[in-house]
mmCIF file of the N, C-alpha and C atoms, coordinates in Angstrom:
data_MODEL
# 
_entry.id   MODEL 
# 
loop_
_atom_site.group_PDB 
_atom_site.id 
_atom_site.type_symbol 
_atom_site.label_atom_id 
_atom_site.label_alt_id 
_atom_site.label_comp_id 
_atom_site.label_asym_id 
_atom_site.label_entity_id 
_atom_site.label_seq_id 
_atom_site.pdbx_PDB_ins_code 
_atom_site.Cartn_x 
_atom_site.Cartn_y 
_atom_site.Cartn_z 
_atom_site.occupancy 
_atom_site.B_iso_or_equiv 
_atom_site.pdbx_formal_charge 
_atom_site.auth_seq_id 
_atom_site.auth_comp_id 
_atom_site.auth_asym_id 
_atom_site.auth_atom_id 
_atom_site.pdbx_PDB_model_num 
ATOM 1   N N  . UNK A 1 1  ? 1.909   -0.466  -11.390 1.00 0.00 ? 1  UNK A N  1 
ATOM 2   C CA . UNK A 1 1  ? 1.167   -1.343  -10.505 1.00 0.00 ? 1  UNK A CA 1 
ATOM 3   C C  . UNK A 1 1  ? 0.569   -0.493  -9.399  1.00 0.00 ? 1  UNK A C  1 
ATOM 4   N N  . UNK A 1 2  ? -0.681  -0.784  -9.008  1.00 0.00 ? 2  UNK A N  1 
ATOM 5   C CA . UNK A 1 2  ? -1.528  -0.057  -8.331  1.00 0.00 ? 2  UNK A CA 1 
ATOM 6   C C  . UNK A 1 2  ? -1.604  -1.152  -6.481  1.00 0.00 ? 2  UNK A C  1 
ATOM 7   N N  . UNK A 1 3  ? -1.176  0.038   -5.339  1.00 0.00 ? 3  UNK A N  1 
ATOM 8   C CA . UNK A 1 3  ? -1.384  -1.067  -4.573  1.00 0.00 ? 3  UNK A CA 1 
ATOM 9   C C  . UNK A 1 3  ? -2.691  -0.322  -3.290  1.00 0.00 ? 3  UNK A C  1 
ATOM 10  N N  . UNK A 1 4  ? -3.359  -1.159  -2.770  1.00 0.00 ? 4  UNK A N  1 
ATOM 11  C CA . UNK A 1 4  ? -3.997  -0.692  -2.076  1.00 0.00 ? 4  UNK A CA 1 
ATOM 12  C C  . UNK A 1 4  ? -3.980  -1.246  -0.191  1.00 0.00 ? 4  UNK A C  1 
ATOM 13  N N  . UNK A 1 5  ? -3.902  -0.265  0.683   1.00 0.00 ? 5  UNK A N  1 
ATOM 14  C CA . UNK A 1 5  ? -3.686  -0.869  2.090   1.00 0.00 ? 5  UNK A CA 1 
ATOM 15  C C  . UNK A 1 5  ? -5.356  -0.240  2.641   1.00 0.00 ? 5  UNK A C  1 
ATOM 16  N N  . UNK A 1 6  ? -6.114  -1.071  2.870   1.00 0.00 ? 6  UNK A N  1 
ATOM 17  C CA . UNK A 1 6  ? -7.077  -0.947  4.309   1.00 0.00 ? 6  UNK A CA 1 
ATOM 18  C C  . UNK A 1 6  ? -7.308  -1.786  5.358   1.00 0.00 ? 6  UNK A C  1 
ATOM 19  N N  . UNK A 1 7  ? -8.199  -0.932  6.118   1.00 0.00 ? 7  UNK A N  1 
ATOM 20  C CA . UNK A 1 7  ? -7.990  -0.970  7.331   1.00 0.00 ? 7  UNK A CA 1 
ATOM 21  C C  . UNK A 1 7  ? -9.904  -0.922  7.611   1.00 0.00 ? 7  UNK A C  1 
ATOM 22  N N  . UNK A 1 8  ? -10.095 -1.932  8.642   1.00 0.00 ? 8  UNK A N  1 
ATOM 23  C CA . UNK A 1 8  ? -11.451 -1.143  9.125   1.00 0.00 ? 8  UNK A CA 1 
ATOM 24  C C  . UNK A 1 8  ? -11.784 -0.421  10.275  1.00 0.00 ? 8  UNK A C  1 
ATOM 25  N N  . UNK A 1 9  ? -12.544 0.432   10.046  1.00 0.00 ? 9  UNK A N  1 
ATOM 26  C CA . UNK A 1 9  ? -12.286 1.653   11.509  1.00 0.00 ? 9  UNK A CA 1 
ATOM 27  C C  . UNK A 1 9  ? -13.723 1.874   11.804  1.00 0.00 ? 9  UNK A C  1 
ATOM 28  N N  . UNK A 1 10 ? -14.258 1.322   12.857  1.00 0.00 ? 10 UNK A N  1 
ATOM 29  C CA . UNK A 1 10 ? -15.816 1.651   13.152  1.00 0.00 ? 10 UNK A CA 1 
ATOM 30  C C  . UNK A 1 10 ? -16.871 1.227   12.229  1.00 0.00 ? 10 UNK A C  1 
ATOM 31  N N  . UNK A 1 11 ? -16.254 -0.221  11.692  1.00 0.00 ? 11 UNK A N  1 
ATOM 32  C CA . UNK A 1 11 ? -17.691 -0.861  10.788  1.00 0.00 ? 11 UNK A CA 1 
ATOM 33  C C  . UNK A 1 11 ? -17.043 -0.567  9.468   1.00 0.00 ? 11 UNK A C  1 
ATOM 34  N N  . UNK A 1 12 ? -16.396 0.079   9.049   1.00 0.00 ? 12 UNK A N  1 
ATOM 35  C CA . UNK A 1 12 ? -16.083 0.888   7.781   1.00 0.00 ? 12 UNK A CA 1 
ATOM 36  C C  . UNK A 1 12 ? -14.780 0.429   7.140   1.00 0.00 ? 12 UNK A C  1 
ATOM 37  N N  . UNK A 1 13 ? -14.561 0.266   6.168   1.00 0.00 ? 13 UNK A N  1 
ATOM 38  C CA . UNK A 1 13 ? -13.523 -0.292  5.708   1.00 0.00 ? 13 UNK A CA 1 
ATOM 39  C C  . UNK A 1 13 ? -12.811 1.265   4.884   1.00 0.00 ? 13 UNK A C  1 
ATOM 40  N N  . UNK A 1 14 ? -11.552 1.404   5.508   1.00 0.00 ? 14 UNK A N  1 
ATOM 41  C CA . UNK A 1 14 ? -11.253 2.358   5.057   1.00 0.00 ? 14 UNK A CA 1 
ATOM 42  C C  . UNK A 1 14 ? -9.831  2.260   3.997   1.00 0.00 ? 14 UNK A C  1 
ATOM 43  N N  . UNK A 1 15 ? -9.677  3.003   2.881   1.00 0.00 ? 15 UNK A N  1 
ATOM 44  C CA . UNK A 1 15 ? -8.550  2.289   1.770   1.00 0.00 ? 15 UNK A CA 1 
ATOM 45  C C  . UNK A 1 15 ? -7.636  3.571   1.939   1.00 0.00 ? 15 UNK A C  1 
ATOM 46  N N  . UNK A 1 16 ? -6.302  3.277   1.277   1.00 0.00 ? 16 UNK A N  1 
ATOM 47  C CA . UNK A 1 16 ? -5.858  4.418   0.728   1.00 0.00 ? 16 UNK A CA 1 
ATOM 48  C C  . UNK A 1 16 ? -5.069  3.304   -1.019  1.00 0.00 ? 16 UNK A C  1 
ATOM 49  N N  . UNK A 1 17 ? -5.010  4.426   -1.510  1.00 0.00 ? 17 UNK A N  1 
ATOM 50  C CA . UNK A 1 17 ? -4.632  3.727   -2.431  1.00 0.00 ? 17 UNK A CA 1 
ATOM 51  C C  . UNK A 1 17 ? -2.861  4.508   -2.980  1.00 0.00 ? 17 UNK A C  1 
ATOM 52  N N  . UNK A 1 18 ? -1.474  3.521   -4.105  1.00 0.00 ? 18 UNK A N  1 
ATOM 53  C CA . UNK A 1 18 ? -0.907  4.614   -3.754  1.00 0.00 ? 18 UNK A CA 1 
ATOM 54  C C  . UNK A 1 18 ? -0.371  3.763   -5.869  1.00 0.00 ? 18 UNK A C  1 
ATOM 55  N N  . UNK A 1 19 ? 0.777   4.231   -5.826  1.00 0.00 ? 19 UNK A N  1 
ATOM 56  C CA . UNK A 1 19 ? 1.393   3.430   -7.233  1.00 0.00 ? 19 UNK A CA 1 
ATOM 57  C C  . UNK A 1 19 ? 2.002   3.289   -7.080  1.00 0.00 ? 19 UNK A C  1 
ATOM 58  N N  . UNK A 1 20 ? 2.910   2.105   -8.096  1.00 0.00 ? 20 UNK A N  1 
ATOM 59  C CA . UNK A 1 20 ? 4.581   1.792   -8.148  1.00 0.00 ? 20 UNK A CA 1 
ATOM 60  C C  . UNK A 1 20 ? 4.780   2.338   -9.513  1.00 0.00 ? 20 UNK A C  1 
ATOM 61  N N  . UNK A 1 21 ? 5.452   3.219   -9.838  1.00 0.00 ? 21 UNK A N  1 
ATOM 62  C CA . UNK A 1 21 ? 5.925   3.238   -10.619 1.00 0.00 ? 21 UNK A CA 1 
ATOM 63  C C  . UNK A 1 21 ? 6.824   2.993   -11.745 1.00 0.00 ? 21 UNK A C  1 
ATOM 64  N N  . UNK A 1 22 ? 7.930   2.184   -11.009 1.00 0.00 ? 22 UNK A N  1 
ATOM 65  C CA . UNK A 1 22 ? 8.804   1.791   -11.712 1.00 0.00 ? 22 UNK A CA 1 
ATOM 66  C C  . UNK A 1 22 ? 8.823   0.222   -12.163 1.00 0.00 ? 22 UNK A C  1 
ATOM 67  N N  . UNK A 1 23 ? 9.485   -0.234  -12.885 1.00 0.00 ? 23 UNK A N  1 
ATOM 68  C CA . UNK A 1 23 ? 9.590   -1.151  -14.054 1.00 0.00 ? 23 UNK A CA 1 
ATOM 69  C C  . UNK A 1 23 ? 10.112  -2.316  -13.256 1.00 0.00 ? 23 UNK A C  1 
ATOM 70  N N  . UNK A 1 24 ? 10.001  -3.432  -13.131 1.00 0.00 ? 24 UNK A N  1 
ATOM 71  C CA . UNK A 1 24 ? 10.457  -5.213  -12.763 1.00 0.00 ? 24 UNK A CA 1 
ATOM 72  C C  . UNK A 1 24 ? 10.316  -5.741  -14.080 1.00 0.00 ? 24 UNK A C  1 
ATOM 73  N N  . UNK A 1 25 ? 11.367  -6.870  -13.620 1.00 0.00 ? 25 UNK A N  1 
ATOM 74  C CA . UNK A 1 25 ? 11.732  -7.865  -14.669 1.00 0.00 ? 25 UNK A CA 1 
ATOM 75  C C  . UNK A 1 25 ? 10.338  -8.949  -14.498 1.00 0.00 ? 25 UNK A C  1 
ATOM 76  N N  . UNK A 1 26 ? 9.502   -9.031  -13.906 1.00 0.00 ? 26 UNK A N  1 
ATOM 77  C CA . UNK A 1 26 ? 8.327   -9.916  -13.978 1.00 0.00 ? 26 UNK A CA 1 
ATOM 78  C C  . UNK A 1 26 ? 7.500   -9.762  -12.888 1.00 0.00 ? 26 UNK A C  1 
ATOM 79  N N  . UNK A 1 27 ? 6.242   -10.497 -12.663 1.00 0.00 ? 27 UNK A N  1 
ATOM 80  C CA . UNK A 1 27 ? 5.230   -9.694  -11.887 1.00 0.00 ? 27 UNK A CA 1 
ATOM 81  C C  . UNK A 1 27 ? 5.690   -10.416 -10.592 1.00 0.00 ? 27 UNK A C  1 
ATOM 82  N N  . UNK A 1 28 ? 6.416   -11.003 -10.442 1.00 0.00 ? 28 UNK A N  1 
ATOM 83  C CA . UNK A 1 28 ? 6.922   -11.666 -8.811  1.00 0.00 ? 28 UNK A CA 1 
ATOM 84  C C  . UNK A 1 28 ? 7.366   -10.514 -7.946  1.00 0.00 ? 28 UNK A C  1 
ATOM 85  N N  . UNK A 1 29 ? 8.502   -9.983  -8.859  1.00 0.00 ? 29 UNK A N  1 
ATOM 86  C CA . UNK A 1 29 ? 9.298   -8.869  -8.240  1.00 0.00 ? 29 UNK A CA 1 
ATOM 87  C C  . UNK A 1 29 ? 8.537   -7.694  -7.780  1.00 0.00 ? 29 UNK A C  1 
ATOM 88  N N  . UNK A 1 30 ? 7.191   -7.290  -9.064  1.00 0.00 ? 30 UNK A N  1 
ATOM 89  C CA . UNK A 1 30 ? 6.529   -6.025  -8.784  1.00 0.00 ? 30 UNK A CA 1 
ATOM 90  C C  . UNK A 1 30 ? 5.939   -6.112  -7.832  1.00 0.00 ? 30 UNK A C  1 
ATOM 91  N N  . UNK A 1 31 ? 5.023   -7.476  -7.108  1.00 0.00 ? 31 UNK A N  1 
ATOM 92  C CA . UNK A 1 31 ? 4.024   -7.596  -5.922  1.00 0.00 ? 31 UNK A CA 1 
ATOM 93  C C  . UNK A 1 31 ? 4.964   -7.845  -4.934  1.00 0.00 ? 31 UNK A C  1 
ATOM 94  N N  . UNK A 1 32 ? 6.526   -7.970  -4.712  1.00 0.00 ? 32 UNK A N  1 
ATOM 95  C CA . UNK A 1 32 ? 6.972   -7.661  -3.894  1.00 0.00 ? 32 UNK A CA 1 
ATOM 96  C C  . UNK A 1 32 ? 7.408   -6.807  -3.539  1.00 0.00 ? 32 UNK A C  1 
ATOM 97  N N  . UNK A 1 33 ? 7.890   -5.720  -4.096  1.00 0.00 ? 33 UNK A N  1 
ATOM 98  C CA . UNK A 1 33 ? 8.254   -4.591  -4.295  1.00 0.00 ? 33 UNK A CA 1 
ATOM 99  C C  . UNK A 1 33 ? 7.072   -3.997  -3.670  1.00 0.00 ? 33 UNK A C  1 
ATOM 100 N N  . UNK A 1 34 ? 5.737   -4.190  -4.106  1.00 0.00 ? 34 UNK A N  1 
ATOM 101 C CA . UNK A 1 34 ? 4.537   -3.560  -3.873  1.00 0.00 ? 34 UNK A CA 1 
ATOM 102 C C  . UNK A 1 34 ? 4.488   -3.289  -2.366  1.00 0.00 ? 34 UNK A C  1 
ATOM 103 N N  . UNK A 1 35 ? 4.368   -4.865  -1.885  1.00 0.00 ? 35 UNK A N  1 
ATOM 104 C CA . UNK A 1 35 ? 4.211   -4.637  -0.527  1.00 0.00 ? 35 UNK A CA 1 
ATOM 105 C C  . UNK A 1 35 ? 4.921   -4.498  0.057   1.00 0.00 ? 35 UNK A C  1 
ATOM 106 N N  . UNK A 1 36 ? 6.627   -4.200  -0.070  1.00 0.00 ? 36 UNK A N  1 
ATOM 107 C CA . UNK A 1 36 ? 7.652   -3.753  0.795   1.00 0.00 ? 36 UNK A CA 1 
ATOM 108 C C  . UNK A 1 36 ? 7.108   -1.853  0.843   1.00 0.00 ? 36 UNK A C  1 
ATOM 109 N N  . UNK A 1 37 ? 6.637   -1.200  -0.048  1.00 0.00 ? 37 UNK A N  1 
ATOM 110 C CA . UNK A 1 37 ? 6.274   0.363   0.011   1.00 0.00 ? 37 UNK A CA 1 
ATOM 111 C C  . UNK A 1 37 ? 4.911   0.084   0.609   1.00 0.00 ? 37 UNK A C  1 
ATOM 112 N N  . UNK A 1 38 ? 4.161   -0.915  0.784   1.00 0.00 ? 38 UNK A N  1 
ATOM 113 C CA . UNK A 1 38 ? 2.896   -0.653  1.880   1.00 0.00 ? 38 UNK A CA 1 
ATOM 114 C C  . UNK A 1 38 ? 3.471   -0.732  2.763   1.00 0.00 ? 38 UNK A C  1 
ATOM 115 N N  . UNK A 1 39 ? 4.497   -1.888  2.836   1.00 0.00 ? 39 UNK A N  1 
ATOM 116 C CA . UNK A 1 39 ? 4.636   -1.598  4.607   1.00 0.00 ? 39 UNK A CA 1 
ATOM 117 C C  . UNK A 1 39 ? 5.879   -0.185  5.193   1.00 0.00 ? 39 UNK A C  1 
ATOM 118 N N  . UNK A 1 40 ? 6.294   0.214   4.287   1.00 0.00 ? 40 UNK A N  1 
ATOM 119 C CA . UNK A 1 40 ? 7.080   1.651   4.261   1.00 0.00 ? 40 UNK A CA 1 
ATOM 120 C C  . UNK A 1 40 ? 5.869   2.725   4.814   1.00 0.00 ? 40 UNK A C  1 
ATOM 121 N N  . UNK A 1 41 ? 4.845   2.966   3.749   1.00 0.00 ? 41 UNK A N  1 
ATOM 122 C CA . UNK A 1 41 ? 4.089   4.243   3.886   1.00 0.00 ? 41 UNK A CA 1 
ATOM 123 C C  . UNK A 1 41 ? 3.165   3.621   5.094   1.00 0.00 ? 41 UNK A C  1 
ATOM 124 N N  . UNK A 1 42 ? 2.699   2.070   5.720   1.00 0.00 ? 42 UNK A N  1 
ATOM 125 C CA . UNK A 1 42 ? 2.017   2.620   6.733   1.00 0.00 ? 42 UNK A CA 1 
ATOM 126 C C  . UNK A 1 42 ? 3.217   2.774   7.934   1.00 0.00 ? 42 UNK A C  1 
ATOM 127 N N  . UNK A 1 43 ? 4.836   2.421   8.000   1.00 0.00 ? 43 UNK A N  1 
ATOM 128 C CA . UNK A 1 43 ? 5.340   2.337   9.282   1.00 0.00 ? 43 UNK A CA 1 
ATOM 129 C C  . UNK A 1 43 ? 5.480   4.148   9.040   1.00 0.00 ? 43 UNK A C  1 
ATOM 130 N N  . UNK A 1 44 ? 5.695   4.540   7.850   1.00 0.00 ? 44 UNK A N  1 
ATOM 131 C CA . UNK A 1 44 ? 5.829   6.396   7.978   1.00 0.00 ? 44 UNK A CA 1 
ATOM 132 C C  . UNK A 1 44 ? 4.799   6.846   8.492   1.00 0.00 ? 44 UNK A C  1 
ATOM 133 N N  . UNK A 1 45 ? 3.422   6.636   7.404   1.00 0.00 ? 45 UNK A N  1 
ATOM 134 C CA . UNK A 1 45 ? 2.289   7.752   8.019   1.00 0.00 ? 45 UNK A CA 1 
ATOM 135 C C  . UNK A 1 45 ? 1.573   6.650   9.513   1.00 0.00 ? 45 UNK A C  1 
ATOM 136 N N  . UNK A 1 46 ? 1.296   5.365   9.932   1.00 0.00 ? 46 UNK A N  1 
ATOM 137 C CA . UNK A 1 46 ? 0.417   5.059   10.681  1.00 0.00 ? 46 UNK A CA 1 
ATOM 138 C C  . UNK A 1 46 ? -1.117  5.355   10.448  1.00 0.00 ? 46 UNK A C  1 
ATOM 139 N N  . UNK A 1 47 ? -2.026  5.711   11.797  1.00 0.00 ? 47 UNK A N  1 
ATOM 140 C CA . UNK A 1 47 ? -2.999  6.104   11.771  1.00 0.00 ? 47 UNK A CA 1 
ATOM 141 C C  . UNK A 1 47 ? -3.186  7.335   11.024  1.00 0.00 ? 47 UNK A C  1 
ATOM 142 N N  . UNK A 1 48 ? -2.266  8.145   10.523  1.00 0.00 ? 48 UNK A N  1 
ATOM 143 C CA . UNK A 1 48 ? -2.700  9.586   9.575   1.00 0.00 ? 48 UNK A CA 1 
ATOM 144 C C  . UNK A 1 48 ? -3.177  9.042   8.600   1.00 0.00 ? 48 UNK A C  1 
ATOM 145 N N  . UNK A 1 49 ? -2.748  7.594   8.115   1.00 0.00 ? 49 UNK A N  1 
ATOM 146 C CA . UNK A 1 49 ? -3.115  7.663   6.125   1.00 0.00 ? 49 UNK A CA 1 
ATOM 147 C C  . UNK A 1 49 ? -4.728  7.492   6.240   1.00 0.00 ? 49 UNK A C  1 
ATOM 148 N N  . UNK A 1 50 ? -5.224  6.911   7.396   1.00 0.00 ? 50 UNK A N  1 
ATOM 149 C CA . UNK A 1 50 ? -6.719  6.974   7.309   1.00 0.00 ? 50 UNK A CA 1 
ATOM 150 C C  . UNK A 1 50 ? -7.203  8.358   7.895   1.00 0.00 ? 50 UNK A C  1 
ATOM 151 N N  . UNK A 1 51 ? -6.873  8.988   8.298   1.00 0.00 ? 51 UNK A N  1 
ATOM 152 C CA . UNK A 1 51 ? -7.226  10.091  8.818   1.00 0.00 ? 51 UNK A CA 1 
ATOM 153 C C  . UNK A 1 51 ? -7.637  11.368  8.049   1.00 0.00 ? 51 UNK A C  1 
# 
């Protein structure tokens, strides 16, 4: 599963994109899973992942 976090910065919509790799028992679990590691990698990187 592919997840994507943006942000817009000066008119511009800026993405990063990242993967899940691992396996869920159904797609409930994976889009939660998903967005518990967006909100991981932006409280780690912040303003760097657009940077």
């Amino acid at each position: 599963m592919c997840g994507v976090i943006e942000k817009e910065i000066g008119g511009e919509v800026k993405s990063h994109r990242f993967i899940r790799a691992d396996r869920f028992a159904g797609k409930a679990d994976a889009v939660e899973m998903t967005f518990l590691k967006a909100r991981q990698i932006i409280d780690q990187n912040g303003e760097r992942l657009f940077g």
